[in-house]
C-alpha positions in Angstrom: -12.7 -53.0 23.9 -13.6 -53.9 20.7 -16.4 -51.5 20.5 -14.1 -48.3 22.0 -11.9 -49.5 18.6 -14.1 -49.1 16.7 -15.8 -45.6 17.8 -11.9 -44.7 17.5 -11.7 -45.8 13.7 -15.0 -43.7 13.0 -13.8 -40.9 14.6 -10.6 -40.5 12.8 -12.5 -41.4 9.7 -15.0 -38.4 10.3 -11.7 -36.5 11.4 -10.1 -37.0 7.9 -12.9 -35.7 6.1 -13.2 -32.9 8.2 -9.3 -32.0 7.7 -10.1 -32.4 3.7 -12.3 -29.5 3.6 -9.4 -27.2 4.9 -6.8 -29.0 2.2 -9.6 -28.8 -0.5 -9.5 -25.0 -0.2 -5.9 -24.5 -0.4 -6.1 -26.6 -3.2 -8.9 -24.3 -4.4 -7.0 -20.9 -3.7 -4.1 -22.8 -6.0 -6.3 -23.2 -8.6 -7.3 -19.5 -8.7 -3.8 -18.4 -8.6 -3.3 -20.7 -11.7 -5.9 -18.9 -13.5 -4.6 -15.6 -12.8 -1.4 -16.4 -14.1 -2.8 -17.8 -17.4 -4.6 -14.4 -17.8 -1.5 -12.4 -16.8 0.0 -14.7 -19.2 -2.4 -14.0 -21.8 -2.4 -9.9 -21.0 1.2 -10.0 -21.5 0.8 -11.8 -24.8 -1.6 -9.4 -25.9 0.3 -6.7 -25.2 3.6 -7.6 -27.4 3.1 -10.9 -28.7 1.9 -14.5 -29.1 3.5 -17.8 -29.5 5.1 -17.9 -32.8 5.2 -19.9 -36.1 7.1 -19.5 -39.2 5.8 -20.8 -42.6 7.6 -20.4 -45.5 9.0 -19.1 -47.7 6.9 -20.4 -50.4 6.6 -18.7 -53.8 3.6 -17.7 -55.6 3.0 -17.2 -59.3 -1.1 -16.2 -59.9 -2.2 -16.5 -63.7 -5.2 -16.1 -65.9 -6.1 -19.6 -67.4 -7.9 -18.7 -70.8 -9.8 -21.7 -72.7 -11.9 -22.0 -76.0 -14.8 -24.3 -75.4 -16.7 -25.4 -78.5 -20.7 -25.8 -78.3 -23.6 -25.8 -80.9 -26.5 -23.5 -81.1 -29.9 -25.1 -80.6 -31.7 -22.8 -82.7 -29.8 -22.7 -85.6 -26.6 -25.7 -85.3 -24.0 -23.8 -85.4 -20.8 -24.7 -83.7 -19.1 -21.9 -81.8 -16.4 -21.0 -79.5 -17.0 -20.0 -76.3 -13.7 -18.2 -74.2 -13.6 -18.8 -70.7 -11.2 -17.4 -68.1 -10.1 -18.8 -64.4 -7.6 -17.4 -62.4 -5.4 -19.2 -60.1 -2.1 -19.3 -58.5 0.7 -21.8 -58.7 2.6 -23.1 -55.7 6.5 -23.6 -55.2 8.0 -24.9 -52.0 11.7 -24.6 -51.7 14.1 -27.1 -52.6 16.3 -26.5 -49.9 15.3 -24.4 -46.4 17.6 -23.4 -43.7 17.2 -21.0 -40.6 19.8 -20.8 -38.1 18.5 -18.5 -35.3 19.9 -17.8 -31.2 16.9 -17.1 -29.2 17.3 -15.1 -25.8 14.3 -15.3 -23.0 13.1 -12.6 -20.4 10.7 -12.1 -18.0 8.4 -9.8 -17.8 5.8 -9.4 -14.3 2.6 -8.0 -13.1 2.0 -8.7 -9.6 3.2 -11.3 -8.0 3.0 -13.3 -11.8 5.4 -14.0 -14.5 5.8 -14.3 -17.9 8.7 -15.2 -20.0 9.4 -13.7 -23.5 11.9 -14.4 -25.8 13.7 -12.4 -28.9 15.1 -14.7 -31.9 17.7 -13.5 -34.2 17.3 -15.7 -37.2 18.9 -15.6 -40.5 16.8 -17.6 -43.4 18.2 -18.7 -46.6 17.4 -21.5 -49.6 16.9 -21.8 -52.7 13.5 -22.7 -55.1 14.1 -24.8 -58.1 11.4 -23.9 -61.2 11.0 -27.1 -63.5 10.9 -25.9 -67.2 7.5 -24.7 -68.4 6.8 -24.6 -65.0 5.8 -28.0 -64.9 3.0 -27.4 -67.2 3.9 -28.7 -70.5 2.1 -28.2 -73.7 -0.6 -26.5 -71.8 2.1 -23.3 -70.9 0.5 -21.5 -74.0 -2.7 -20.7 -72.5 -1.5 -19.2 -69.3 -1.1 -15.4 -68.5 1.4 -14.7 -65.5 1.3 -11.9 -63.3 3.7 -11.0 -61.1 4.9 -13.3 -58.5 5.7 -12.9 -55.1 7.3 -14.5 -51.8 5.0 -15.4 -49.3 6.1 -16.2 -45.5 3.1 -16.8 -42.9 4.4 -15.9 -39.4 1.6 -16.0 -36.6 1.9 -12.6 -34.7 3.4 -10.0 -37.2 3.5 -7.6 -34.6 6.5 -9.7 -33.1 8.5 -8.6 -36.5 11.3 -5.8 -35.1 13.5 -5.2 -37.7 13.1 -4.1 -41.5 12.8 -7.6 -43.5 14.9 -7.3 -46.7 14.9 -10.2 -49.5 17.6 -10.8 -50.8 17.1 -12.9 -54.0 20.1 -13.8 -56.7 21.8 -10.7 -55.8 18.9 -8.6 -55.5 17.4 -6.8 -53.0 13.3 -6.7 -52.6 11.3 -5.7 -48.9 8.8 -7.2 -47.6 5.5 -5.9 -47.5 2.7 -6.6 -44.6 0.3 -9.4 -45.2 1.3 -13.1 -46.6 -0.5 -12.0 -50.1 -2.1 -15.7 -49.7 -5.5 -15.7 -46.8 -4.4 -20.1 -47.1 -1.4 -18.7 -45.2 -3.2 -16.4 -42.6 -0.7 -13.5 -41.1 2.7 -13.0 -42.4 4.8 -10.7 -44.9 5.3 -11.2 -48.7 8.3 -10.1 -51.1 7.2 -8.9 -54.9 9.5 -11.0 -57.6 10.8 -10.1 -60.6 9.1 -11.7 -63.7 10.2 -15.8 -63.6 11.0 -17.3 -67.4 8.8 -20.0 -67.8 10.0 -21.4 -70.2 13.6 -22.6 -69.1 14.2 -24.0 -65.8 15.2 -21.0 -63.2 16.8 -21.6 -60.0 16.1 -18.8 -57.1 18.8 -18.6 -54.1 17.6 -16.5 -51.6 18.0 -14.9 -47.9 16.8 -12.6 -45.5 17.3 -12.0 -41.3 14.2 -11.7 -39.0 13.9 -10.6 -35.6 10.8 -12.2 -33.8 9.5 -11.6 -30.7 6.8 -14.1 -29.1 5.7 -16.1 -25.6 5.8 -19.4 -24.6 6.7 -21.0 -28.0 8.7 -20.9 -31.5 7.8 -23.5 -33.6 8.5 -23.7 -37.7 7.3 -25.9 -40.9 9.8 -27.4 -42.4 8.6 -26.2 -45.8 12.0 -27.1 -48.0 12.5 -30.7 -49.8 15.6 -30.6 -47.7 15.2 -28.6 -44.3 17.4 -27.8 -41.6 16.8 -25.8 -38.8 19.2 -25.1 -35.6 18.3 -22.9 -32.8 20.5 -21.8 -29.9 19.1 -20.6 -26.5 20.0 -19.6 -22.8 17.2 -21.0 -21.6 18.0 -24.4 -19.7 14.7 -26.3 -19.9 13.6 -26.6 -23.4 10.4 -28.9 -24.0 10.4 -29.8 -28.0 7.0 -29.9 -29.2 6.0 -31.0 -32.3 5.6 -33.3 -35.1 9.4 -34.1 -35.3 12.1 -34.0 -32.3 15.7 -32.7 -33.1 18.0 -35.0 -34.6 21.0 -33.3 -32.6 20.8 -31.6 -29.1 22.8 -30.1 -26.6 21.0 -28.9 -23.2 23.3 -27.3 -20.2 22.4 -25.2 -17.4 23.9 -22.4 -19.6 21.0 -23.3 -22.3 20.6 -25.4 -25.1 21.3 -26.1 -29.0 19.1 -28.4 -31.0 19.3 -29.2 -34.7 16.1 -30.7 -37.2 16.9 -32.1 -40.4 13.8 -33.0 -42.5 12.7 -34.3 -46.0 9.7 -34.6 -48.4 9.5 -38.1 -47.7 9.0 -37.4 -43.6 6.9 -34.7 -44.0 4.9 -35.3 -47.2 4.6 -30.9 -47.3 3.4 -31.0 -50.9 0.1 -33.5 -50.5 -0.3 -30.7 -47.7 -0.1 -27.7 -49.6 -2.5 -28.8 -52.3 -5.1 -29.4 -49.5 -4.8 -26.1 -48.6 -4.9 -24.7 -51.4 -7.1 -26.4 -53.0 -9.9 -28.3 -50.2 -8.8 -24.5 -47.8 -7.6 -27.9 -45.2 -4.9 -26.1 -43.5 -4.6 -27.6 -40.5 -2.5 -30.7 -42.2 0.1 -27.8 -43.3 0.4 -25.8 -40.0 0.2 -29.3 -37.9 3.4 -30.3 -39.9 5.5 -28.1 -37.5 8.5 -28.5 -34.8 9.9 -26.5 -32.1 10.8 -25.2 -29.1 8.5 -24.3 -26.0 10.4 -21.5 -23.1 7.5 -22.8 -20.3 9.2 -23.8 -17.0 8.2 -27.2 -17.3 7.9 -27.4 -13.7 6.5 -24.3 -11.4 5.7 -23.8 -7.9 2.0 -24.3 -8.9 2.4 -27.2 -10.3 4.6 -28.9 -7.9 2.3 -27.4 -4.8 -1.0 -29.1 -6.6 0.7 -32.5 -7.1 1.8 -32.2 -3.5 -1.7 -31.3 -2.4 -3.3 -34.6 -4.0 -0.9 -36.4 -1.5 -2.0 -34.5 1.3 -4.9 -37.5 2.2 -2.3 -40.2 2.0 -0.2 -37.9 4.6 -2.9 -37.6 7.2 -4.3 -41.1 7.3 -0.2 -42.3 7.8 0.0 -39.9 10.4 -3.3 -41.3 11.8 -2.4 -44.7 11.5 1.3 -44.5 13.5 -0.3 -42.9 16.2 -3.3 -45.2 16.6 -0.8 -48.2 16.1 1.0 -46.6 19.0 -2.0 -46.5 20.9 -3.1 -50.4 20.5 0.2 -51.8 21.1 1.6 -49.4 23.8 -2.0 -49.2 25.7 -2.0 -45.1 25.4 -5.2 -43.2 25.8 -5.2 -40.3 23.0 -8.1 -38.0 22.6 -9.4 -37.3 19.5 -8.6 -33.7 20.5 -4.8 -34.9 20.0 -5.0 -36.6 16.6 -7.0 -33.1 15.7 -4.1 -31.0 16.4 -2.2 -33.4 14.6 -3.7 -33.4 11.6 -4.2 -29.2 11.6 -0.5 -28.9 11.8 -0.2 -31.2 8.7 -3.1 -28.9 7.0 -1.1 -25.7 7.9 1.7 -27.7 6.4 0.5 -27.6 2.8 -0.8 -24.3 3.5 2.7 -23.0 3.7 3.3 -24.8 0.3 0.5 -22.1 -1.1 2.2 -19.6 1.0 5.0 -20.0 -0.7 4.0 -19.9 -4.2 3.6 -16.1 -4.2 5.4 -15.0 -0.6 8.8 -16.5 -2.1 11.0 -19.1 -0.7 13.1 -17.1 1.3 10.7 -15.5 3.1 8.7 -18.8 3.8 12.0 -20.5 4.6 12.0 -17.4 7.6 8.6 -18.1 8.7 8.8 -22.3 8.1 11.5 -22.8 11.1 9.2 -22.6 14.0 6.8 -24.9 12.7 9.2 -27.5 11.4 10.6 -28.3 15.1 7.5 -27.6 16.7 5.5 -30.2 14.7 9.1 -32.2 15.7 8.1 -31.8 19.4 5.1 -30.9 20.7 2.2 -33.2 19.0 4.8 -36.0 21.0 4.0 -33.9 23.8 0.3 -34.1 22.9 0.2 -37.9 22.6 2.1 -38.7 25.7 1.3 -36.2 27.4 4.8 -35.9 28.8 7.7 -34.8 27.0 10.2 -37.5 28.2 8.0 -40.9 27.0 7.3 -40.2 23.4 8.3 -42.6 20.2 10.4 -38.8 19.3 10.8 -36.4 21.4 12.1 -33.1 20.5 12.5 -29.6 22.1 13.9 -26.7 21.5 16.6 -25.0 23.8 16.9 -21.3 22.0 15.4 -19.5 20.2 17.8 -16.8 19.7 19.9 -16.4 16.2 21.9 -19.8 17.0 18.8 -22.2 17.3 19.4 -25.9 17.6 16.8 -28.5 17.5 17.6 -32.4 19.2 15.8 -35.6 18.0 16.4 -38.3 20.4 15.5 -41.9 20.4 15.9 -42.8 23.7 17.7 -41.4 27.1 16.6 -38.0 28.5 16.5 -34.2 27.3 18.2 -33.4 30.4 21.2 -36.1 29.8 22.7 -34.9 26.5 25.8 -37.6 26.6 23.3 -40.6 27.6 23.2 -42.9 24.4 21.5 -41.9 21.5 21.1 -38.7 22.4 22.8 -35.8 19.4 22.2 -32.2 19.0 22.0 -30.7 15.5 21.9 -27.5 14.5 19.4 -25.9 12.4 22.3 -25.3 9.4 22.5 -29.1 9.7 19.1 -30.0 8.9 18.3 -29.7 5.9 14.5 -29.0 6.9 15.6 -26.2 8.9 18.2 -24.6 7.5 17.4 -20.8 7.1 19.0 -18.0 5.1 22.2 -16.6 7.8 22.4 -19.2 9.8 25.7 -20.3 11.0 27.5 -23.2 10.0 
C-alpha cells in the first residue's frame, strides 16, 4: 500500500511539472504581448510626444567679466597690466512660481494595443525678485551685460501646440525655440528688455501653454515659493516624484491635486549652481513632482500575477483529490488527475485569451468551460455522476442555461435536500452578456 502511495505521489509530482511547461508558455506569450505594447507605446510616443517635464522659468543675464591683472617682466622688471576677459551668465530663480493647469487624457491604438495621451492647458505666472547690484556689490563695475532672456526647459517641444506669448510687467515678448541654456536641454526662451542693475527690479510675469505628452507630467518646483494644482478626468492618478501633493481630491470623474513647496524643501539653488557650474544636472531635474496617466493596473499585469499562482492551484487541486482518494478508498488514474489539471491549464489560458480577445467575448466563450470543469472531472473521479464530493450537470444548453451544484441527494430528485438550481445570471462565474434575470 505504502509503496502504490508513493508511486502515486511521484506521479503527480512528474504530472505538475509536466502541466508547468504548458502554464510557462502562456506565461511566455504574456510576456511578448507586454513587449509589444511597450513598443506600440514607444511608436506612439515617437510619433507625437514623450512624457513631459517643465523647468522653469528661470532668467538668464550672460556678461563679459573684464579684469586687470598686474605681473612683472623678467627681462626688464617692469610691472604691467594684463586685461583678461571671461564670459559668463548669471542665474535667477523665481521668487514665487505658480501653474494651474486641467489636463484631459485619450487613447490612441494600433492593433489590439493602447496608448493613452493627454493635452494640459496650463496657465504659468510669478514673479523674479533682482537684489540691487544684482547681488554683486562693489564688483558691479567690471561687468558688461548683454541682453537677458527667459529660459523654460520643457522635455518634448514638439508637444508645444499653441503660440507661447510672455507677458512680463505689461509687456508682451514670444518665445523662441531652444532653452538658450544647453544646462537646461530642450525648451523655449523669451528675450528681456535690458534689467537696471543697479536698483533692485522686481519682474511679474505670465504666459499659457498647451502641452501634449504620454504617460507622465511632471514639474520642478523652481520658485522660492511654488505652487502647482492640476485637474484631470482621469480616475487613477499615480503621483511620482520627489514630493506628494499636499491636497488631493480623486473621484471616478478624475482627480485634483495641489503641491506647495519651498527653498528650504527643495534646496533648488545648491542645485542650480551644480549645474551650472560642475554641468551635474541630474540633482535639478530629479527635484521634480507629478502626475503619471498609466493604468496602474492592466489586464497584463493582473493575468501575469495570476499566472505565478497557477502552481499553487494545481498542487490544491491535486491534493483534494488524492485526499479523497486515501480516505474514501477511490481508485483514480493518473489519466484523471491529467485531465484535471489540463482544464486548470486551459483556465489561465483563457486569462491570456482575454487580454487581447476582450472580456465580452471571452465571457461568451468562458460559460461552457466554467460548468463543465463544475461537472465532469467529478465525473472523471468517480466515475459516476451521482457519487462525487460535487456533482454538477447541465440540463440546457439553449439561451436559458442553468447550472445545479448539489451536495448531496440526486440530479434526478430536484426537491430532495440540499438540492438548488441556479441560473447562469445568478452566478457570478457564469453570468454572460443577455442573459435573463
Amino acid at each position: 500500500m505504502s509503496r502504490s502511495l508513493g508511486f502515486k505521489l511521484g506521479a503527480i509530482a512528474l504530472l505538475i511539472l509536466l502541466l508547468m511547461i504548458p502554464l510557462l508558455m502562456i506565461d511566455g506569450l504574456v510576456d511578448e504581448r507586454q513587449g509589444l505594447r511597450y513598443e506600440v507605446m514607444q511608436g506612439i510616443a515617437r510619433s507625437s510626444s514623450y512624457r513631459q517635464q517643465i523647468t522653469g522659468p528661470i532668467l538668464v543675464l550672460p556678461y563679459i567679466k573684464t579684469t586687470h591683472e598686474w605681473k612683472t617682466n623678467e627681462k626688464t622688471g617692469e610691472r604691467y597690466s594684463e586685461k583678461r576677459q571671461r564670459r559668463g551668465r548669471l542665474y535667477f530663480l523665481p521668487e514665487r512660481f505658480v501653474l494651474e493647469g486641467a489636463v484631459g487624457t485619450e487613447l490612441r491604438a494600433r492593433g489590439i494595443y493602447e496608448a493613452r495621451l493627454y493635452r494640459s492647458d496650463s496657465q504659468v505666472s510669478g514673479q523674479f525678485r533682482l537684489p540691487a547690484r544684482l547681488g554683486l556689490g562693489d564688483d558691479l563695475g567690471f561687468y558688461r551685460f548683454e541682453k537677458p532672456f527667459l529660459s523654460v526647459g520643457i522635455s518634448d517641444i514638439r508637444g508645444i501646440s499653441n503660440d507661447l506669448q510672455l507677458r512680463l510687467n505689461g509687456q508682451t515678448q514670444s518665445f523662441a525655440p531652444g532653452s538658450g541654456d544647453d544646462n537646461f536641454g530642450a525648451g523655449v526662451h523669451a528675450p528681456l528688455p535690458a534689467l537696471d542693475a543697479q536698483s533692485g527690479q522686481t519682474l511679474d510675469f505670465a504666459f499659457d501653454l498647451k502641452l501634449q505628452g504620454t504617460e507622465q507630467l511632471s514639474v520642478v518646483p523652481v520658485g522660492r515659493d511654488s505652487r502647482v494644482k492640476l485637474s484631470s478626468d482621469w480616475p487613477h492618478p499615480s503621483f511620482v516624484g520627489e514630493y506628494l501633493p499636499s491636497r488631493r481630491e480623486i473621484s471616478d470623474k478624475g482627480f485634483s491635486a495641489e503641491w506647495q513647496t519651498s527653498f528650504f524643501a527643495t534646496n533648488l539653488e545648491e542645485a542650480l549652481r551644480d549645474c551650472v557650474g560642475a554641468e551635474r544636472c541630474q540633482g535639478l531635474f530629479g527635484r521634480n513632482f507629478g502626475v503619471s496617466f498609466v493604468d496602474p493596473v492592466d489586464q497584463y499585469l493582473k493575468t501575469d500575477r495570476a499566472i505565478k499562482y497557477a502552481l499553487l492551484f494545481i498542487a490544491l487541486t491535486f491534493a483534494t483529490f488524492f485526499l479523497f482518494e486515501v480516505l474514501k478508498r477511490l481508485a483514480v488514474h493518473p489519466m484523471q488527475y491529467a485531465l484535471v489539471g489540463l482544464l486548470l491549464a486551459l483556465g489561465f489560458m483563457r486569462l491570456w485569451y482575454r487580454s487581447w480577445a476582450g472580456i465580452s467575448v471571452c465571457a461568451r466563450r468562458r460559460v461552457p468551460g466554467i460548468c463543465w470543469r463544475g461537472g465532469l472531472p467529478d465525473c472523471f473521479v468517480n466515475g459516476r455522476r451521482n457519487n462525487g464530493p460535487v456533482r454538477g450537470y447541465i440540463p440546457r444548453c439553449g439561451r436559458r442555461r442553468a447550472c445545479m451544484v448539489r451536495r448531496g441527494g440526486k440530479p434526478d430528485e430536484p426537491g430532495s435536500p440540499g438540492a438548488r438550481f441556479y441560473r447562469l445570471s445568478e452566478i457570478p462565474a457564469c453570468r454572460v452578456r443577455g442573459s435573463p434575470g
